[in-house]
LOPA-702884 format. One record per residue (C-alpha): residue in three letters; x, y, z. Coordinates in steps of 0.2 Angstrom, whole numbers, plus 2048, in hexadecimal, padded with zeros to 3 digits. Example, Ala and Ser with C-alpha at 12.3 -4.5 7.8 and 13.67 -1.06 7.14 Angstrom:
BEGIN
Ala83E7EA827;Ser8447FB824;
//
This chain:
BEGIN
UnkDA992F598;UnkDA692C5A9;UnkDB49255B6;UnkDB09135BA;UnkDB89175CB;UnkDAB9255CE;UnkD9D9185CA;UnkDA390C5D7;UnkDA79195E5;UnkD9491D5E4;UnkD909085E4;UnkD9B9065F2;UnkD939165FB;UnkD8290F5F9;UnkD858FE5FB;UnkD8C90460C;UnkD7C90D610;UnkD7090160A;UnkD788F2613;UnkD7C8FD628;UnkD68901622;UnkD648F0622;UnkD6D8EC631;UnkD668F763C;UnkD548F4636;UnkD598E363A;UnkD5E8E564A;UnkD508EE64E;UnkD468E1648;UnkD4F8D2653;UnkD568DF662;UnkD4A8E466F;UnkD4C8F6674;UnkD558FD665;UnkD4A903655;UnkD4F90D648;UnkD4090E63F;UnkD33914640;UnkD3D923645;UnkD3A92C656;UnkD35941653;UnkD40948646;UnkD5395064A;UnkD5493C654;UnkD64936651;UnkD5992764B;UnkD5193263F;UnkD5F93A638;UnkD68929638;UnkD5991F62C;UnkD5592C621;UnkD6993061D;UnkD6B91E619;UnkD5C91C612;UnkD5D92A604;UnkD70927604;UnkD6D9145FD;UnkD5D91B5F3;UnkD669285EB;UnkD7791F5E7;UnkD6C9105DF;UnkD6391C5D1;UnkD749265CF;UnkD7D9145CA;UnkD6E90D5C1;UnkD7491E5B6;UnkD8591C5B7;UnkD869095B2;UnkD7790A5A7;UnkD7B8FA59C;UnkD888F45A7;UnkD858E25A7;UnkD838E2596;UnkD778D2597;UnkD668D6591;UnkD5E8DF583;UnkD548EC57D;UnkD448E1582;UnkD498E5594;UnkD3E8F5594;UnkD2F8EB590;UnkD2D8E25A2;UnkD3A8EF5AB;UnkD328FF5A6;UnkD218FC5AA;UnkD278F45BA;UnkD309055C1;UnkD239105BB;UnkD149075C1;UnkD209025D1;UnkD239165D4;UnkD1391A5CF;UnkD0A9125DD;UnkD189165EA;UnkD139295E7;UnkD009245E8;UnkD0391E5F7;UnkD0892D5FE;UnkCF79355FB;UnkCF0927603;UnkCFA925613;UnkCFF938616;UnkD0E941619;UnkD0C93F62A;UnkD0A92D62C;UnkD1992B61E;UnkD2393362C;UnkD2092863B;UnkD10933640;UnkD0292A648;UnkCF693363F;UnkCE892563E;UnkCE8914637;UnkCE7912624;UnkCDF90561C;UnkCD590E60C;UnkCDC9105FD;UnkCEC9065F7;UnkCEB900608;UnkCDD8F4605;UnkCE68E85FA;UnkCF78EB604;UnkCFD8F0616;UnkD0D8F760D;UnkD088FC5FD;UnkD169095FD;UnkD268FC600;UnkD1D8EF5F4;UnkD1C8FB5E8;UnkD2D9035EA;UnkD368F15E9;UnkD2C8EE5D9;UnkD328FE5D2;UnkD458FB5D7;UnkD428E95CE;UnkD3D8F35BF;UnkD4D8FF5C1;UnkD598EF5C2;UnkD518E95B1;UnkD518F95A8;UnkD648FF5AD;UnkD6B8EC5AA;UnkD798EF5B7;UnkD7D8E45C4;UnkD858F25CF;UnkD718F95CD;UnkD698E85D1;UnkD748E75E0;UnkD708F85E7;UnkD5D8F45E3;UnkD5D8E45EE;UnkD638EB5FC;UnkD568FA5FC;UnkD4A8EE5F9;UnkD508E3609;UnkD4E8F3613;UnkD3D8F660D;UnkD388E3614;UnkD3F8E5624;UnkD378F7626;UnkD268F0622;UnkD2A8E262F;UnkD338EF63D;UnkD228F863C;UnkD158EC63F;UnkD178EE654;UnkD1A900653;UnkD0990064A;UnkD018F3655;UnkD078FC663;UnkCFD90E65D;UnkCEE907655;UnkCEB8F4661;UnkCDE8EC65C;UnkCDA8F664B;UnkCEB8F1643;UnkCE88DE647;UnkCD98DE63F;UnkCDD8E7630;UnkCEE8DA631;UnkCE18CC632;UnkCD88D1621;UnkCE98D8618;UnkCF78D0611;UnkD0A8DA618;UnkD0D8DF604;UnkD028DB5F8;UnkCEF8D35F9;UnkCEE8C85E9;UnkCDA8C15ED;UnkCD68D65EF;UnkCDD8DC5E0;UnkCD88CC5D5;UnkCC68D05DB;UnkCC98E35D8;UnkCCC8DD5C5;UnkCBC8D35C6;UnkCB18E15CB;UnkCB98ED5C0;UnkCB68E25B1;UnkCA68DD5B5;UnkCA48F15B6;UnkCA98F25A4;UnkC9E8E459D;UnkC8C8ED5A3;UnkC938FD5A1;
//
């Protein structure tokens, strides 16, 4: 059996990281002259900095959702039926967007605007995604050290959507208003409900 204490040592450790995360986004966000993210070149103490605290708060929040699996002790097996397709689905997409995106623009590159792909029905497909998923992981574990941990990954992942918009407006001028103008920050619900339409449509004359 596991200690309890080695379960909340890793809570508190994320819960630390996920929360000076926050902060600092935050105060990039409100602070003129300081930004943490999007990081400057990699080995920046601001690089080193986000992504410690990032994967720190990520990595602590899927150790405890194993740790106190069942910890709340509230809901039932039926949990898996929304929760389950909600992480997968959630993660899914969060791994497609790489593709879409690139590994250098996932890294603070300026590698060119994206607006194909996911990134027609969402200017942040990846953090949209990625908070859905962490909703699905605080259903499926049922632990309320988990759901903690997931709301305060899923606060950073708003703020870093919001952070980047100058950066990006900065880079990319007139482009990113424009492509601003015609999508919503996280997810475009008319898009994808007309997506649906087309594709059933599709299936009817096919």
């Amino acid at each position: 059996m596991i200690d309890p204490s080695f379960t909340y040592s890793i809570f508190a450790a994320g819960l630390v990281a996920g929360v000076t995360l926050d902060v600092l986004l935050l105060c990039t966000l409100t602070a003129p002259g300081f930004r943490i993210w999007p990081t400057p070149e990699p080995g920046s103490w601001q690089s080193l900095t986000f992504w410690g605290l990032f994967r720190g708060g990520m990595v602590a929040t899927f150790l405890v959702a194993a740790l106190d699996w069942n910890g709340a002790g509230l809901l039932d097996g039926s949990r898996f039926i929304v929760g389950a397709p909600l992480f997968l689905i959630g993660f899914g997409i969060t791994v497609c967007g790489y593709f879409n995106l690139g590994l250098g623009n996932t890294y603070c590159g300026a590698e060119g605007l994206v607006s194909h792909g996911l990134y027609r029905f969402s200017r942040n497909p990846q953090y949209a995604s990625s908070i859905t998923g962490l909703g699905g992981l605080a259903i499926c574990t049922n632990s309320w050290l988990a759901a903690v941990l997931a709301m305060v990954m899923c606060a950073a992942y708003v703020l870093m959507a919001l952070v980047e918009e100058a950066w990006l407006e900065e880079r990319y001028g007139a482009s990113y208003r424009d492509y601003c103008e015609c999508t919503a920050r996280f997810l475009d619900v008319p898009a994808v409900a007309a997506l649906i339409e087309r594709k059933k449509i599709s299936d009817q004359t096919s």
